[in-house]
VOVO-944702 format. One record per residue (C-alpha): residue number from 1; x negated, y, z; residue in three letters; chain. Coordinates in pm, 1 decimal. Example, Ala and Ser with C-alpha at 12.3 -4.5 7.8 and 13.67 -1.06 7.14 Angstrom:
<nodes>
   num         px         py         pz   residu   chaine
     1    -1230.0     -450.0      780.0      ALA        A
     2    -1367.0     -106.0      714.0      SER        A
</nodes>
This chain:
<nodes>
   num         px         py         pz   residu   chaine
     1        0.0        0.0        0.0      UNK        A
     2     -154.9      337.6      -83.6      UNK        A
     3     -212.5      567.0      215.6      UNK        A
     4        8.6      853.1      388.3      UNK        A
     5       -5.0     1162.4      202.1      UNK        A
     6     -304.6     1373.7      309.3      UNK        A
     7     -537.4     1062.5      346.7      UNK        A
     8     -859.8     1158.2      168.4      UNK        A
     9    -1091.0      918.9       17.6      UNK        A
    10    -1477.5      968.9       21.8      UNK        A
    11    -1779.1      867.7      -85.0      UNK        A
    12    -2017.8      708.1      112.8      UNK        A
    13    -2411.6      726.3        6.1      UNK        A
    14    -2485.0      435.5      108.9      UNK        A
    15    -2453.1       98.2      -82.5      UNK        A
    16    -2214.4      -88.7       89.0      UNK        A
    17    -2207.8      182.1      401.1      UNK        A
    18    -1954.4      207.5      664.2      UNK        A
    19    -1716.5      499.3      662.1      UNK        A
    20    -1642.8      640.3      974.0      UNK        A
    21    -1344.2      784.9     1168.4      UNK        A
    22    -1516.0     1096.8     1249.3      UNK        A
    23    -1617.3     1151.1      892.3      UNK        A
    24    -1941.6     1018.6      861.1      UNK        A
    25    -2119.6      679.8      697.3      UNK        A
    26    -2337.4      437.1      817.3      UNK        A
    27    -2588.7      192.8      686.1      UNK        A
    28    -2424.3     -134.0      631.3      UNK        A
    29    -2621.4     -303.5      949.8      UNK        A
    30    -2532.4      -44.3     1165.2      UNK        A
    31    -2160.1       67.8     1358.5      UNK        A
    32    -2014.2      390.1     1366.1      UNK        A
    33    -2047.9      515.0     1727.7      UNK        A
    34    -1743.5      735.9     1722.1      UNK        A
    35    -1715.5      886.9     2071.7      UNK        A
    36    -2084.8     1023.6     2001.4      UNK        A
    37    -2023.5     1074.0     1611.6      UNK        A
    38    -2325.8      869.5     1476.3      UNK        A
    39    -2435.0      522.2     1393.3      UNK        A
    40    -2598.3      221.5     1605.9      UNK        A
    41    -2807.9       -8.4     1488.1      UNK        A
    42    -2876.7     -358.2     1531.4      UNK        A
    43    -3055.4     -304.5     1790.5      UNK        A
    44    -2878.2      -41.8     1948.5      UNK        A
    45    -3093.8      298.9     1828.6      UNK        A
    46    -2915.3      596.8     1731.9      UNK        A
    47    -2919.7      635.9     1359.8      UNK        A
    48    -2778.9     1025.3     1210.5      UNK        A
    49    -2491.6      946.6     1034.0      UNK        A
    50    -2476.9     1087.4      662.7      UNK        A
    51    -2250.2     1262.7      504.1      UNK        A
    52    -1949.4     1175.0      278.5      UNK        A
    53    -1813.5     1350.8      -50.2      UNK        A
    54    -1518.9     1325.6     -135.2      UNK        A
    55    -1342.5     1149.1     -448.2      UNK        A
    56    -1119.3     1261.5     -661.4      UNK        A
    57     -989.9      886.6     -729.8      UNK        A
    58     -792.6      628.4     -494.6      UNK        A
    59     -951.8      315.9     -475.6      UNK        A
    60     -643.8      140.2     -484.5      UNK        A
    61     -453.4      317.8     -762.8      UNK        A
    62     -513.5      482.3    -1095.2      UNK        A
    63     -758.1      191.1    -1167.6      UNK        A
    64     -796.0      124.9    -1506.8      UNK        A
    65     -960.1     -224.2    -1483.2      UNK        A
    66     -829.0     -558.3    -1501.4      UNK        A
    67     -776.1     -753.7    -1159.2      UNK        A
    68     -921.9    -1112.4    -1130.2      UNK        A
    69     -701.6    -1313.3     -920.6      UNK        A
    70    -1008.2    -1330.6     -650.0      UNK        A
    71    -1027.5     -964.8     -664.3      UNK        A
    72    -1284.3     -938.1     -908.1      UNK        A
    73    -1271.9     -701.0    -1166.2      UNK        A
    74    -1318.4     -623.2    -1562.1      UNK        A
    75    -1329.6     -323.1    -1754.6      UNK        A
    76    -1001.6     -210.0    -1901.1      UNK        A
    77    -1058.9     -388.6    -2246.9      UNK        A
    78    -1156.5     -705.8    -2115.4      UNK        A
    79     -941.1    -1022.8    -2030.6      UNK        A
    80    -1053.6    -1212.6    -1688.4      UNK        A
    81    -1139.5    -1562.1    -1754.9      UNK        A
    82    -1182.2    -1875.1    -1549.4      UNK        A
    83    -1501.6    -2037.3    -1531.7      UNK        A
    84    -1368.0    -2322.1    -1340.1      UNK        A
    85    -1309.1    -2449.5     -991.4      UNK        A
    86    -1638.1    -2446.4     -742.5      UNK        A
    87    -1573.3    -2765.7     -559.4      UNK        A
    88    -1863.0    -2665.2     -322.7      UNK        A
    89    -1720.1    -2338.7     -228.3      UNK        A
    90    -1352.3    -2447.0     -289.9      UNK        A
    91    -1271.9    -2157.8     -492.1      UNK        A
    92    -1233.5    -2065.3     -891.0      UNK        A
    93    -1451.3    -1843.8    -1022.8      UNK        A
    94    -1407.7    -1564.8    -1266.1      UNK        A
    95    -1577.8    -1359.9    -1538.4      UNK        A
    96    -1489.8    -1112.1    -1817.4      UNK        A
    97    -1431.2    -1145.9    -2174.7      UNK        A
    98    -1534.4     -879.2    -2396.5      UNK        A
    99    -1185.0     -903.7    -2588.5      UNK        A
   100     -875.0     -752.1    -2498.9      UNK        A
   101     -602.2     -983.3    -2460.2      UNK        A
   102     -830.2    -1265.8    -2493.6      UNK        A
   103     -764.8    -1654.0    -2493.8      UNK        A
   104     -981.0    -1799.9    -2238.1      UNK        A
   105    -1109.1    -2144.6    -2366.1      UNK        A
   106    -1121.2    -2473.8    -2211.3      UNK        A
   107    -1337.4    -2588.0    -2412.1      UNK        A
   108    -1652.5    -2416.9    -2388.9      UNK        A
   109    -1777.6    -2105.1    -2140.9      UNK        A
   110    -1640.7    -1849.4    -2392.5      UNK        A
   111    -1329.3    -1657.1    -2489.6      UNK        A
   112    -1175.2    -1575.7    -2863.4      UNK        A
   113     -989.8    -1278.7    -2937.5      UNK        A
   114     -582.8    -1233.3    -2933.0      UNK        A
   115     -480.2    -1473.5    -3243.0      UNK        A
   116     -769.1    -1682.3    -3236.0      UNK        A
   117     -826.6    -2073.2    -3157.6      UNK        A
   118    -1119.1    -2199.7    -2978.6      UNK        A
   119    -1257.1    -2449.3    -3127.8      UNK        A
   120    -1512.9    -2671.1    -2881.9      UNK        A
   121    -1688.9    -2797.8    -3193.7      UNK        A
   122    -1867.9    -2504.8    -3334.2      UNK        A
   123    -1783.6    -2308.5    -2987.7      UNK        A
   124    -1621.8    -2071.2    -3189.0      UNK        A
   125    -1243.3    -1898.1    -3275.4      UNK        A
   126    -1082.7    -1975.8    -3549.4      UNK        A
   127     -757.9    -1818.3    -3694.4      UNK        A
   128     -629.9    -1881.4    -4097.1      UNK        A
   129     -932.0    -2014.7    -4253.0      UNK        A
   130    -1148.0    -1768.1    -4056.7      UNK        A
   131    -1396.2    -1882.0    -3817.7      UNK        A
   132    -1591.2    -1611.2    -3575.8      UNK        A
   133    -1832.5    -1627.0    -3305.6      UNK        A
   134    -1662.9    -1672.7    -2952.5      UNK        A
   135    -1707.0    -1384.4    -2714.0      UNK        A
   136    -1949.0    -1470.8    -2414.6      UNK        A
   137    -1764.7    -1469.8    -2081.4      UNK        A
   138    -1991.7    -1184.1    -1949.6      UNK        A
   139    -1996.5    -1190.4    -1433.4      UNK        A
   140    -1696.7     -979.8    -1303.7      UNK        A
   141    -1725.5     -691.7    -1140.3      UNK        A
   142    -1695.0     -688.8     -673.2      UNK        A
   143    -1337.0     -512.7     -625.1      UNK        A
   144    -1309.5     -184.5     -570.0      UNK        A
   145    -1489.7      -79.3     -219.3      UNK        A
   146    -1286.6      -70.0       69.4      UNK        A
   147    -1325.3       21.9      404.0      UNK        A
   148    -1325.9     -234.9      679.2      UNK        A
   149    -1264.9     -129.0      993.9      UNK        A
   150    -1548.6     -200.6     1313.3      UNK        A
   151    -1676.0     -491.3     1439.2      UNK        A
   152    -1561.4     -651.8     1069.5      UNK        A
   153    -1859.9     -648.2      797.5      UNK        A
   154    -1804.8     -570.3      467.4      UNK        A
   155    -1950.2     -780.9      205.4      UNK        A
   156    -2089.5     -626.4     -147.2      UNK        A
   157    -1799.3     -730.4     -291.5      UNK        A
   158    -1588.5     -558.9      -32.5      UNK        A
   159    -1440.8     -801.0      140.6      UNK        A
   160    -1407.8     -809.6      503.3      UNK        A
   161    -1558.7    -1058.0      726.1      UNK        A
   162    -1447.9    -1098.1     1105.3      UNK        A
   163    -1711.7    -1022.8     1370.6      UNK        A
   164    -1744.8    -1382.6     1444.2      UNK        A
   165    -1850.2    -1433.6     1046.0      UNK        A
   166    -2094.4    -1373.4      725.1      UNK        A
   167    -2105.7    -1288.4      374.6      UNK        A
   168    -2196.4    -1533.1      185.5      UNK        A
   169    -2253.5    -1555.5     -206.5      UNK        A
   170    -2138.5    -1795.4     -377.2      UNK        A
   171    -2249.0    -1935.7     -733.0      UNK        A
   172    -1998.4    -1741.5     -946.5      UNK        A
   173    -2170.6    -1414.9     -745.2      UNK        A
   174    -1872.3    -1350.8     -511.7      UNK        A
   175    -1869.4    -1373.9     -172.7      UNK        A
   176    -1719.7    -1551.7      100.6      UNK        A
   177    -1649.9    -1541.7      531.1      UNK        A
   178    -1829.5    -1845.7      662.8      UNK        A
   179    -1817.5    -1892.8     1058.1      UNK        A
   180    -2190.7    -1769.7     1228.9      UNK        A
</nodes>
């Protein structure tokens, strides 16, 4: 659900920083300390907190990329394909197609373009007597970047972990919340 009206969104300068109540950011190992209004590390020195900038675009609307259904993303031409089920992390994996309205193929690690066939012999498309080169399924994008909200961690890919877990990365290069 997009936020109450006034919520601003900012910028953190951080890769994969920590946004903080009082309007500051953090490095991704540390915590916001919000009574004092700056960051802890892991081992419990102050850190100065930086500043944000704001953004002019809500993370969770007016995207014009294509969702994956593991919250992966493509740009707004592509079609999210399967790559298959990882039976080690128990989750299907996802990448993007460099066609728009693609046909993801079973048959080989490719796509074809709207119209097209794939054909698992020449690991091509094929449509009326033409035959052209399949597209190659190219890694999807980490979702947009969200803020998760202290003692959680947030993962590159911005998902959430509980206190009591870890990011972990899986083959397909998203992540996952394994136990400590």
């Amino acid at each position: 659900n997009p936020p109450d009206e006034g919520f601003i969104w900012a910028c953190c300068p951080y890769e994969d920083g920590i946004c903080c109540n009082f309007g500051g950011c953090c490095h991704a190992d540390s915590r916001c300390d919000e009574e004092r209004e700056t960051c802890v590390d892991v081992h419990g020195n102050d850190e100065e907190s930086a500043g944000v900038k704001g953004s002019a675009v809500h993370p969770l609307a007016g995207l014009s990329e294509i969702d994956c259904p593991d919250g992966s993303v493509c740009g707004q031409f592509d079609t999210c394909c399967s790559t298959g089920f990882d039976e080690y992390w128990g989750e299907e994996l996802f990448a993007c197609c460099p066609f728009e309205n693609a046909i993801c193929c079973s048959e080989f690690e490719g796509c074809c373009p709207s119209g097209y066939e794939c054909n698992a012999d020449s690991m091509s498309c094929v449509a009326e007597g033409r035959e052209v080169a399949g597209g190659a399924n190219a890694p999807a994008d980490p979702p947009p970047t969200f803020v998760c909200l202290w003692p959680q961690t947030q993962c590159p890919s911005g998902k959430c972990c509980e206190e009591d877990e870890y990011c972990a990365q899986q083959n397909g290069g998203s992540y996952k919340c394994l136990p400590r």
